[in-house]
BATORVO-106166 format. One line per field, with one value per residue: x, y, z of N, C-alpha, C in turn; residue number from 0; residue in one letter. Coordinates in Angstrom, 1 decimal, always signed. Example, Ala and Ser with C-alpha at 12.3 -4.5 7.8 and 13.67 -1.06 7.14 Angstrom:
2
npx = +13.2 / +12.8
npy = -5.7 / -2.2
npz = +7.8 / +7.1
capx = +12.3 / +13.7
capy = -4.5 / -1.1
capz = +7.8 / +7.1
cpx = +13.2 / +12.9
cpy = -3.3 / +0.0
cpz = +7.8 / +7.9
i = 0 / 1
aa = a / s
***
This chain:
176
npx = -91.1 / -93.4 / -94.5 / -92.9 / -93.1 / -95.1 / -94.2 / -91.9 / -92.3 / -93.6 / -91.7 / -89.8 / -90.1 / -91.4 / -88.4 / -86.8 / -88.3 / -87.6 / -84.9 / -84.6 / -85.7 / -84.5 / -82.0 / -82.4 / -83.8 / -85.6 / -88.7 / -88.7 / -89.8 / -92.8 / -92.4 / -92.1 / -94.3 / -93.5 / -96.8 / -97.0 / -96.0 / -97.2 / -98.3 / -96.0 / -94.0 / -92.3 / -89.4 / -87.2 / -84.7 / -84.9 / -87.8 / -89.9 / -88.3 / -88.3 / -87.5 / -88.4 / -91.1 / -91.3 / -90.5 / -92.5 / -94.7 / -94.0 / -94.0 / -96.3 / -97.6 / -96.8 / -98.3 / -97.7 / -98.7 / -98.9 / -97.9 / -99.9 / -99.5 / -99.4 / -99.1 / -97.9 / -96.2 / -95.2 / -93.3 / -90.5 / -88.7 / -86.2 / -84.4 / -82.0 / -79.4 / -79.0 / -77.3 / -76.3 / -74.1 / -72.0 / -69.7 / -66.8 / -66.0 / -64.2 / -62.4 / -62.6 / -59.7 / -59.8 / -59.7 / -62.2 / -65.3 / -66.4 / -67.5 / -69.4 / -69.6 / -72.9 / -73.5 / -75.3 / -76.5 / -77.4 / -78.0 / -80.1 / -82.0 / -84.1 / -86.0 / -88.2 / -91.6 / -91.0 / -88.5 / -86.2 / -83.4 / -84.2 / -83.7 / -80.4 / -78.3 / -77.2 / -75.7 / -76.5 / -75.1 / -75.3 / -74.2 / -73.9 / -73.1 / -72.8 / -73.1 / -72.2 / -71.7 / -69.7 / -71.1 / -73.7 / -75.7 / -78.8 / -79.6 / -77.6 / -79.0 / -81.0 / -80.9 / -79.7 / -81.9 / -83.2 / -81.8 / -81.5 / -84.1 / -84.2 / -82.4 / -83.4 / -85.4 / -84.4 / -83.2 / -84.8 / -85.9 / -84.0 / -83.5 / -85.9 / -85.7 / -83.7 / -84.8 / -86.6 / -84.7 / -84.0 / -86.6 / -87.0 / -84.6 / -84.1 / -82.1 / -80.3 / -81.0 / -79.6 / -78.3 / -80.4
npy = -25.9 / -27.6 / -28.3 / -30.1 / -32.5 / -33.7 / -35.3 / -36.5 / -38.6 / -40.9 / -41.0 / -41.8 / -44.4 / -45.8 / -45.6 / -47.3 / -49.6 / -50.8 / -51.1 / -53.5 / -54.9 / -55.4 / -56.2 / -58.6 / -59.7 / -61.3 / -62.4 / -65.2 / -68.5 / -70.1 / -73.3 / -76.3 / -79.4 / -82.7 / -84.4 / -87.1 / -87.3 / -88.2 / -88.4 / -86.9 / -87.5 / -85.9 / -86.2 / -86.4 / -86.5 / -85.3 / -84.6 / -82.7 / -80.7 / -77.1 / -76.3 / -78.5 / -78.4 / -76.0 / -76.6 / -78.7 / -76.9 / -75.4 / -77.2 / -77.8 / -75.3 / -75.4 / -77.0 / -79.4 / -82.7 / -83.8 / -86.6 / -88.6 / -90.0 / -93.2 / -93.8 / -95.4 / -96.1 / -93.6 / -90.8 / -89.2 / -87.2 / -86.7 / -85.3 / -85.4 / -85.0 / -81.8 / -78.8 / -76.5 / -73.9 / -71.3 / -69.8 / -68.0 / -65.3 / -62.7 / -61.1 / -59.1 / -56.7 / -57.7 / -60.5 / -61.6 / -62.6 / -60.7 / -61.0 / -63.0 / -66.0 / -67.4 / -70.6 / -73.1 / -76.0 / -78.4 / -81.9 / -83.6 / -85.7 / -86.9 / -89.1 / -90.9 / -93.0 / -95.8 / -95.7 / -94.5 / -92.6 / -89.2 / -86.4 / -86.3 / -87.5 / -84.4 / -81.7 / -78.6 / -75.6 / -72.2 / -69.3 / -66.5 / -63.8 / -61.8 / -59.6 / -59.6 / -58.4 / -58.4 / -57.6 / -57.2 / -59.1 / -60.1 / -58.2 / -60.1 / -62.5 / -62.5 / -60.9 / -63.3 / -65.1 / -64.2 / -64.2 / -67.0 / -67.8 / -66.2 / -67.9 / -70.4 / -69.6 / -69.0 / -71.7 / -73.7 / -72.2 / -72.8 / -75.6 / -75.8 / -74.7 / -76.5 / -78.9 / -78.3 / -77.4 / -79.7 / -81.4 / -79.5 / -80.0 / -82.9 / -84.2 / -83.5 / -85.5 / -88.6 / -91.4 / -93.9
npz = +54.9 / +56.0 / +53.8 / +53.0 / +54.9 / +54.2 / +52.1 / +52.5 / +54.4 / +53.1 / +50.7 / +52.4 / +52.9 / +50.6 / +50.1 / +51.8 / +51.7 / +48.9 / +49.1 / +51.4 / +50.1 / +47.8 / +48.8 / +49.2 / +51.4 / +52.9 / +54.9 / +57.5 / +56.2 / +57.9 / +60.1 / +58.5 / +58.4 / +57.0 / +56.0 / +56.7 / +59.1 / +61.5 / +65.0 / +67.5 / +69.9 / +72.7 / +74.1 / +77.2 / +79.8 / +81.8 / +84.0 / +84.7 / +82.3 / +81.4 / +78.6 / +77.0 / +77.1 / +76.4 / +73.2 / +72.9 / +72.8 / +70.3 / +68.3 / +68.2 / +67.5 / +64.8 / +63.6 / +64.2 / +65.6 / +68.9 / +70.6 / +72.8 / +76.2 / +76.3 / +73.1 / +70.6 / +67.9 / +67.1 / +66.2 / +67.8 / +69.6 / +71.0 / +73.5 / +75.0 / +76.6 / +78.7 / +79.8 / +82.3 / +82.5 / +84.2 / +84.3 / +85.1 / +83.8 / +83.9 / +86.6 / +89.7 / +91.5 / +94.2 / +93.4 / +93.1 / +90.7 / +88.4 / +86.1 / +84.3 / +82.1 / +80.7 / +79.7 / +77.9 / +77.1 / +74.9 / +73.5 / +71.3 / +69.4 / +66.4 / +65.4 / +63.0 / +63.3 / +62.5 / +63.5 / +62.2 / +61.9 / +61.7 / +62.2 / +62.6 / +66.2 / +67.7 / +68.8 / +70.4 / +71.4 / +73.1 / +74.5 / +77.0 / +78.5 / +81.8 / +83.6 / +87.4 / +90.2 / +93.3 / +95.2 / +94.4 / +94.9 / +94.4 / +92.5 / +90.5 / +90.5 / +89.2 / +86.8 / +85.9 / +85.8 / +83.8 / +81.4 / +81.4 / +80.6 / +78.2 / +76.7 / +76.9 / +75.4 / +72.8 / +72.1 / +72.0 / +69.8 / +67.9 / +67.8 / +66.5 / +64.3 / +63.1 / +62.7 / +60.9 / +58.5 / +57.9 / +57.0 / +54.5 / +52.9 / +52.5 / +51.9 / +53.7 / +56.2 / +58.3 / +56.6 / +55.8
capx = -90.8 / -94.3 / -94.8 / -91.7 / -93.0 / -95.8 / -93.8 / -90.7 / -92.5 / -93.7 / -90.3 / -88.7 / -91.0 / -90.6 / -86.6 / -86.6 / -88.7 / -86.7 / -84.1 / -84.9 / -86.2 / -82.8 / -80.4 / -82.5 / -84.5 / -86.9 / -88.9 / -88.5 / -91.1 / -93.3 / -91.5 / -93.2 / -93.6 / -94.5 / -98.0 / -97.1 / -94.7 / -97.7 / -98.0 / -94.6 / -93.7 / -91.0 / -88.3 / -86.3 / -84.6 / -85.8 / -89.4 / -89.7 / -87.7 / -88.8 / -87.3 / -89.3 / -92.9 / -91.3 / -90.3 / -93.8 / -95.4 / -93.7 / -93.9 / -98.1 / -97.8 / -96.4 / -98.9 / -97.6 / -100.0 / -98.3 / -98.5 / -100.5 / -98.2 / -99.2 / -99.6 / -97.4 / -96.0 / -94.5 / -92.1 / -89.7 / -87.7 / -85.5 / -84.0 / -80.8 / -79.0 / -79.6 / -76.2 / -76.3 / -73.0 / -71.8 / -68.3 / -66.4 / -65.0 / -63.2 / -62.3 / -62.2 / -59.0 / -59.7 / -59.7 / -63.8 / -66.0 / -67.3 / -68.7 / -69.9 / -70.5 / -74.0 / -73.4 / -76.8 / -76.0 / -78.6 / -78.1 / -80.8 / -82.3 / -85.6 / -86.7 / -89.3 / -91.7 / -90.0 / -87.3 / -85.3 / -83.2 / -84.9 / -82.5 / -79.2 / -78.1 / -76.7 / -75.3 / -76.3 / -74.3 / -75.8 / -73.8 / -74.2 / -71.9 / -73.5 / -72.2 / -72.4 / -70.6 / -69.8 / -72.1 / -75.2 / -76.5 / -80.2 / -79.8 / -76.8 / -79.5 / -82.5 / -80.2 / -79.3 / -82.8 / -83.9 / -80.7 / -81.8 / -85.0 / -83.7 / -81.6 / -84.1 / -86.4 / -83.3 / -82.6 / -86.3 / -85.9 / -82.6 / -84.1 / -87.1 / -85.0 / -83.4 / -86.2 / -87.3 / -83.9 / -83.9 / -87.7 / -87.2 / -83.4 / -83.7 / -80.2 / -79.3 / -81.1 / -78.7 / -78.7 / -81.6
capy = -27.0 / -28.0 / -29.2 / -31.3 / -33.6 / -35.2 / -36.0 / -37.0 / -40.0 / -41.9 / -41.5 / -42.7 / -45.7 / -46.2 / -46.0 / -48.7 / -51.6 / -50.9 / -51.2 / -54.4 / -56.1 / -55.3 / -57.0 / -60.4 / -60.1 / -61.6 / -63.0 / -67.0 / -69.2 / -71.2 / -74.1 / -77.2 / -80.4 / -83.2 / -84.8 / -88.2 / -87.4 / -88.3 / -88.0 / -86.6 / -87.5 / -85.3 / -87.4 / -85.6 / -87.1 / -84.3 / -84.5 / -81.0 / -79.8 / -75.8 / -76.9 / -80.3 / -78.1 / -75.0 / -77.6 / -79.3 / -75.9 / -74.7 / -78.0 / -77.9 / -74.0 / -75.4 / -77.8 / -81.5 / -83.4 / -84.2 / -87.9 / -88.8 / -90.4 / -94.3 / -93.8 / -96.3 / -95.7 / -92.3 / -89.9 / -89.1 / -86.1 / -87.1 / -84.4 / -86.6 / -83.7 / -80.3 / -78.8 / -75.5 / -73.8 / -70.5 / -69.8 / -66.2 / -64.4 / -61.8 / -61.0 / -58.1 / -56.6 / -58.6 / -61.7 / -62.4 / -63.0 / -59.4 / -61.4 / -64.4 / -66.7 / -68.6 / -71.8 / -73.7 / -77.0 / -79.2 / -82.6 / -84.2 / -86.5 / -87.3 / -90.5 / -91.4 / -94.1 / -96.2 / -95.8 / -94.2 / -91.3 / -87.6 / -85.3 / -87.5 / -86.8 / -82.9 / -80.7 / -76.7 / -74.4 / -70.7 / -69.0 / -65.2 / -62.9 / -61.0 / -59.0 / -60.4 / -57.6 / -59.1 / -56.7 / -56.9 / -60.6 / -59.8 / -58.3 / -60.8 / -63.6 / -61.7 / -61.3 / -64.8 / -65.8 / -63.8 / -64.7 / -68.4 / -67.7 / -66.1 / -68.5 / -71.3 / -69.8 / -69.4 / -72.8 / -73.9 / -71.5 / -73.7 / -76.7 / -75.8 / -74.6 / -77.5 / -79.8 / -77.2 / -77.4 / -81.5 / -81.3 / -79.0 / -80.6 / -84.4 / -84.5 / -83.5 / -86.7 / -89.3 / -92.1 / -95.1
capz = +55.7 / +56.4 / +52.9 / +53.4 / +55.6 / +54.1 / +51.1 / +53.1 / +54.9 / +51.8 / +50.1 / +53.2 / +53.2 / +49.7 / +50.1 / +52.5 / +51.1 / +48.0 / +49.8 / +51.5 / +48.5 / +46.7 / +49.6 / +49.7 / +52.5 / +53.2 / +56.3 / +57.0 / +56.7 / +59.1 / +60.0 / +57.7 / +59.0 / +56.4 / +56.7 / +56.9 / +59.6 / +62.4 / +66.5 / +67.6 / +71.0 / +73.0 / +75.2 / +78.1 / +80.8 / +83.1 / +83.7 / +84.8 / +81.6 / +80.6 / +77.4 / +75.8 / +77.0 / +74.9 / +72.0 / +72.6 / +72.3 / +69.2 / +67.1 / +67.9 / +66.6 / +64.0 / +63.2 / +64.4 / +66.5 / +69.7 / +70.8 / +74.2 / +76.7 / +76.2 / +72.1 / +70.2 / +66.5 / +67.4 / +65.8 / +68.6 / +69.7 / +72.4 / +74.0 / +75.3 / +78.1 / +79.1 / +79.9 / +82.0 / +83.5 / +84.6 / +84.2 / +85.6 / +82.6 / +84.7 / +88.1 / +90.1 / +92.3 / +95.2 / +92.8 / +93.0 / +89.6 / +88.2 / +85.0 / +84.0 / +80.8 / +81.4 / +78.5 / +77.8 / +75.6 / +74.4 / +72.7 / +70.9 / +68.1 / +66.2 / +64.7 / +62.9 / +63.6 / +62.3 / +64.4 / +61.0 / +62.1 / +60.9 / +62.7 / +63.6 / +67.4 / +67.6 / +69.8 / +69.9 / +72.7 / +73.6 / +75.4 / +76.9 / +79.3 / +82.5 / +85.0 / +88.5 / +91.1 / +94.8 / +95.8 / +94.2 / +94.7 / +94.5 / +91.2 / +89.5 / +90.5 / +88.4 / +85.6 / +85.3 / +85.5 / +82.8 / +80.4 / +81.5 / +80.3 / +77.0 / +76.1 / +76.4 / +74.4 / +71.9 / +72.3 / +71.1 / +67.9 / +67.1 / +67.7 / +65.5 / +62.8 / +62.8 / +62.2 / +59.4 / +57.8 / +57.7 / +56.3 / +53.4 / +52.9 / +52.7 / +51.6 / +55.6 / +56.5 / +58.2 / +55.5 / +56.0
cpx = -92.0 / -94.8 / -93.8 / -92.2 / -93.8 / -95.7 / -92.5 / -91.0 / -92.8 / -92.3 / -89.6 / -89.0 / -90.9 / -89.1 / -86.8 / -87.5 / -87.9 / -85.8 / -83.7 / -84.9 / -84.8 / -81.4 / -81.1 / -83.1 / -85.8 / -87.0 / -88.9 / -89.4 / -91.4 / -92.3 / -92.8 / -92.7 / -94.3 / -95.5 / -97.8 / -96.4 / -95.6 / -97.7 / -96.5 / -94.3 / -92.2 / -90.6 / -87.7 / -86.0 / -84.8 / -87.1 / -90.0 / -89.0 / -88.6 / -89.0 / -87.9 / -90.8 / -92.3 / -91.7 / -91.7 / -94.8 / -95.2 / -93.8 / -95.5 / -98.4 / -97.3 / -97.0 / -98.8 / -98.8 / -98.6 / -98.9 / -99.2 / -99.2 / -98.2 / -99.4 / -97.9 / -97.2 / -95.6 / -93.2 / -91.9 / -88.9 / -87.3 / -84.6 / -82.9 / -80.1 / -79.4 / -77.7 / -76.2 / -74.8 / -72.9 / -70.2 / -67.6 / -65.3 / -64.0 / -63.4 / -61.8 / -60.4 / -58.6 / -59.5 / -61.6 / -64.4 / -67.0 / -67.9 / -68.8 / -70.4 / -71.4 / -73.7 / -74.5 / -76.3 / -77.1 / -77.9 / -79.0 / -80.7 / -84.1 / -85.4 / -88.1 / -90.1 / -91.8 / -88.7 / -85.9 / -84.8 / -83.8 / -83.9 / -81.3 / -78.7 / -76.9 / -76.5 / -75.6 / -75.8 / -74.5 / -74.6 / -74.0 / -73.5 / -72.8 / -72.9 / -72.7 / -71.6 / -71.2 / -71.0 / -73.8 / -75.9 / -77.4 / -80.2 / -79.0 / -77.9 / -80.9 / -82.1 / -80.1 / -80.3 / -83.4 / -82.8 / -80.7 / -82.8 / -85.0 / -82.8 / -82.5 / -85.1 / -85.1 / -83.1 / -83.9 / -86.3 / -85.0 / -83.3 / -85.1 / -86.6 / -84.3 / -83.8 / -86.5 / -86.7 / -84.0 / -85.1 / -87.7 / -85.7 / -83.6 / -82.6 / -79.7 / -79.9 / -79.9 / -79.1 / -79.2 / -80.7
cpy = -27.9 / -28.9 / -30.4 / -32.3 / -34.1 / -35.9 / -37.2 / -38.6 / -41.1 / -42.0 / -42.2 / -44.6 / -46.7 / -46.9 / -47.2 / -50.1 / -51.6 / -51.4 / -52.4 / -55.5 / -56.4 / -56.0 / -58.2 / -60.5 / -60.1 / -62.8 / -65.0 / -67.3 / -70.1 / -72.4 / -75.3 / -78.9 / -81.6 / -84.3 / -85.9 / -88.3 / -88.5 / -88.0 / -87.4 / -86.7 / -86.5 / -86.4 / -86.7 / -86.6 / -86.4 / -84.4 / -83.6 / -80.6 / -78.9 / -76.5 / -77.7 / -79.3 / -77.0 / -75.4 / -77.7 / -77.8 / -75.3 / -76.0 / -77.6 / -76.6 / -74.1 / -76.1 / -79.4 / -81.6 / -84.5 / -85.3 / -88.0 / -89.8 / -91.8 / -94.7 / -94.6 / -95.9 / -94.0 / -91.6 / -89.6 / -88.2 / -86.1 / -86.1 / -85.0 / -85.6 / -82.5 / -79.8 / -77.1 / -75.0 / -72.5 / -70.0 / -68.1 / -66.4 / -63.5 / -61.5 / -59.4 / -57.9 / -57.1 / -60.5 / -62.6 / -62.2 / -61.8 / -60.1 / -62.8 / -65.0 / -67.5 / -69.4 / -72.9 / -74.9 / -77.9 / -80.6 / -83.5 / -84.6 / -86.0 / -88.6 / -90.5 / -92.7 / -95.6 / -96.7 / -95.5 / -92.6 / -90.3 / -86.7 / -86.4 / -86.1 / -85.1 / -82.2 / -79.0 / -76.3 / -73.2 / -70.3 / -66.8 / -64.7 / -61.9 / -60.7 / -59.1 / -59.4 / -58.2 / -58.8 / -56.4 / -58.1 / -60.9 / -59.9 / -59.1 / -62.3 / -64.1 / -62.0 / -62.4 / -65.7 / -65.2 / -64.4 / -66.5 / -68.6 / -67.3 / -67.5 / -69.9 / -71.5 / -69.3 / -70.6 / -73.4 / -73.1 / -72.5 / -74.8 / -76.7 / -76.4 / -75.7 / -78.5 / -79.2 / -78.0 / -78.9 / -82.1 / -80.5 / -79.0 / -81.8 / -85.1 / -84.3 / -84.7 / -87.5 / -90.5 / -93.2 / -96.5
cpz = +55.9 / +55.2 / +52.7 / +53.6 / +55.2 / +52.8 / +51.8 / +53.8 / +53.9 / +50.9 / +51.0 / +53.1 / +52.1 / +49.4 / +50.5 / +52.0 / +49.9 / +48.3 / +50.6 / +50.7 / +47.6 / +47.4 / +49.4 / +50.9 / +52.3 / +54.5 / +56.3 / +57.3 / +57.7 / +59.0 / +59.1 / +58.3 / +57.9 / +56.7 / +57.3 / +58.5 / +61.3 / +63.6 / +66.7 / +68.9 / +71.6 / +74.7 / +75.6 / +79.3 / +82.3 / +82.7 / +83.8 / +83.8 / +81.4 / +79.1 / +76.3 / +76.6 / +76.2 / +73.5 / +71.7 / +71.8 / +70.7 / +67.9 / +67.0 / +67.6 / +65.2 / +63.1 / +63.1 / +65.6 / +67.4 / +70.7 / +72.1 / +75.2 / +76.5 / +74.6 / +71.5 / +68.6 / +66.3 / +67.2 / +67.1 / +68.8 / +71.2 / +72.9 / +75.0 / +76.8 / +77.6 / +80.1 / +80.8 / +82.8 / +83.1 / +85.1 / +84.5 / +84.2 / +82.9 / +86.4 / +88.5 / +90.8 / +93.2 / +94.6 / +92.6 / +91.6 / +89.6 / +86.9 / +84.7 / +82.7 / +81.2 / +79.5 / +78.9 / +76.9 / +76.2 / +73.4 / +72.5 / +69.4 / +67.7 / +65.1 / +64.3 / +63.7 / +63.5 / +62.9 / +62.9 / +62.0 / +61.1 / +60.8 / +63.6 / +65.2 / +67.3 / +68.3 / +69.8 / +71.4 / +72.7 / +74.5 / +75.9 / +78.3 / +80.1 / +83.2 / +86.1 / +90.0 / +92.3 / +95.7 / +96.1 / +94.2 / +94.1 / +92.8 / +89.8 / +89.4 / +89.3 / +87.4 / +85.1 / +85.5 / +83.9 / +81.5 / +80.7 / +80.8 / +78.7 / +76.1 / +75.9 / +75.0 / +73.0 / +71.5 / +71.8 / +69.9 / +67.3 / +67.2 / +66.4 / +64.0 / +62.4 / +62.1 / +60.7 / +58.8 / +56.8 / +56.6 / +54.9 / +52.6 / +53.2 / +52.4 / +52.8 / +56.6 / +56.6 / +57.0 / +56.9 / +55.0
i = 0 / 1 / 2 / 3 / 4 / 5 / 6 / 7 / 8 / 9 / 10 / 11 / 12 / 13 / 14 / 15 / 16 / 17 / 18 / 19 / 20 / 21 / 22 / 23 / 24 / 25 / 26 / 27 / 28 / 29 / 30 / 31 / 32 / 33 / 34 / 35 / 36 / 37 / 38 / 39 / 40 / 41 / 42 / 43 / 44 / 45 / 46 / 47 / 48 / 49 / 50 / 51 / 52 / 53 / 54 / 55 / 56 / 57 / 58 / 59 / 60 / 61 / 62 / 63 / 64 / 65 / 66 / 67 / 68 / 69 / 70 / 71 / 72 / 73 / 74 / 75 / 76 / 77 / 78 / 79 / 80 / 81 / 82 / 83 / 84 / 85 / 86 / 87 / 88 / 89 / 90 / 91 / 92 / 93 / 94 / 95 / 96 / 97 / 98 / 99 / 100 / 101 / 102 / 103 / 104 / 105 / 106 / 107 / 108 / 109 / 110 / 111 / 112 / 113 / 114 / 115 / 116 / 117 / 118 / 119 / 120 / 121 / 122 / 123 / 124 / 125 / 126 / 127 / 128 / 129 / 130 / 131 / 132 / 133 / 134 / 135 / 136 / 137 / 138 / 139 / 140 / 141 / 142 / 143 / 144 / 145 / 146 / 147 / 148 / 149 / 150 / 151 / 152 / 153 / 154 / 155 / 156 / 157 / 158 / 159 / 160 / 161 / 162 / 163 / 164 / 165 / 166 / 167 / 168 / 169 / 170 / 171 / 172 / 173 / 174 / 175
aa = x / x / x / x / x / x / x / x / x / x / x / x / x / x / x / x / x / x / x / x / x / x / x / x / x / x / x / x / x / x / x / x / x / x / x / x / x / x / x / x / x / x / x / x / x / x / x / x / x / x / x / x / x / x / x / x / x / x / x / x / x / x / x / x / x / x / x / x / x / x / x / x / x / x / x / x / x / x / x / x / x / x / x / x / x / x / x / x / x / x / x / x / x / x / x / x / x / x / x / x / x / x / x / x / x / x / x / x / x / x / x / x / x / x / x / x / x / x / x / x / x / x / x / x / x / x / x / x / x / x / x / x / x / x / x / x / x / x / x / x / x / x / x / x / x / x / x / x / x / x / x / x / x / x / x / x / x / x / x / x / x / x / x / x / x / x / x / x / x / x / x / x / x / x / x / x
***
């Protein structure tokens, strides 16, 4: 048995990248942004949005250079509404709301500077199901901060990917 095992971890290890490599996976690349693209301003109509400092954060991990606030000739990513609602999925006996769908919707653009569409205006919608009993306030409130908090930073990966998609696909470019 003892000799077993220190063959058994390298074949398992083996197995599985084999294994991997033979369905098609593989990890996705950085998002690319092209050079010419310059400053990138982010546009919200909340000034406090979480959302457009996520965005901001993840384009400048991505390597855009994010515009100053009075800088002129600026790619654009307008972040147009912010959508969030909380809707009861089922009801208890007494008739009160034991769950809940939290729905996050986002519609934005980007323009070049230019003022050429990049990413034409787009809608994405998250949504995600918590349980909320009459009883427990405290903890349905926790919940639905942290699944607020998930779902943004969801909602910044879609966005990203978006932008990606449009940059290494100039065929999903609106037409100029």
């Amino acid at each position: 048995m003892r000799i077993l095992r220190p063959v058994f971890l390298p074949l398992a290890l083996v197995t599985l990248v084999l294994t991997l490599s033979a369905c098609g996976f593989h990890l996705r690349n950085a998002l690319t942004l092209p050079p010419n693209l310059g400053p990138v301003d982010i546009v919200s109509g909340n000034p406090y949005s979480r959302l457009a400092r996520s965005v901001e954060r993840a384009l400048a991990a991505a390597g855009a250079e994010i515009a100053d606030p009075d800088a002129t000739d600026v790619a654009t990513l307008n972040i147009r509404s912010e959508r969030w609602a909380a809707l009861p999925a089922s009801l208890d006996a007494q008739g009160r709301a034991q769950e809940y769908t939290l729905r996050y919707a986002v519609v934005f653009s980007m323009r070049d500077a230019d003022g050429v569409d990049i990413v034409p205006q787009q809608a994405i919608e998250l949504a995600r199901d918590y349980l909320a009993p009459p009883t427990d306030s405290i903890g349905a409130d926790s919940e639905r901060e942290l699944l607020s908090r998930e779902l943004e930073r969801e909602m910044t990966a879609s966005i990203i990917r978006r932008i990606d998609a449009v940059f290494r696909n100039p065929q999903l470019r609106s037409a100029e």
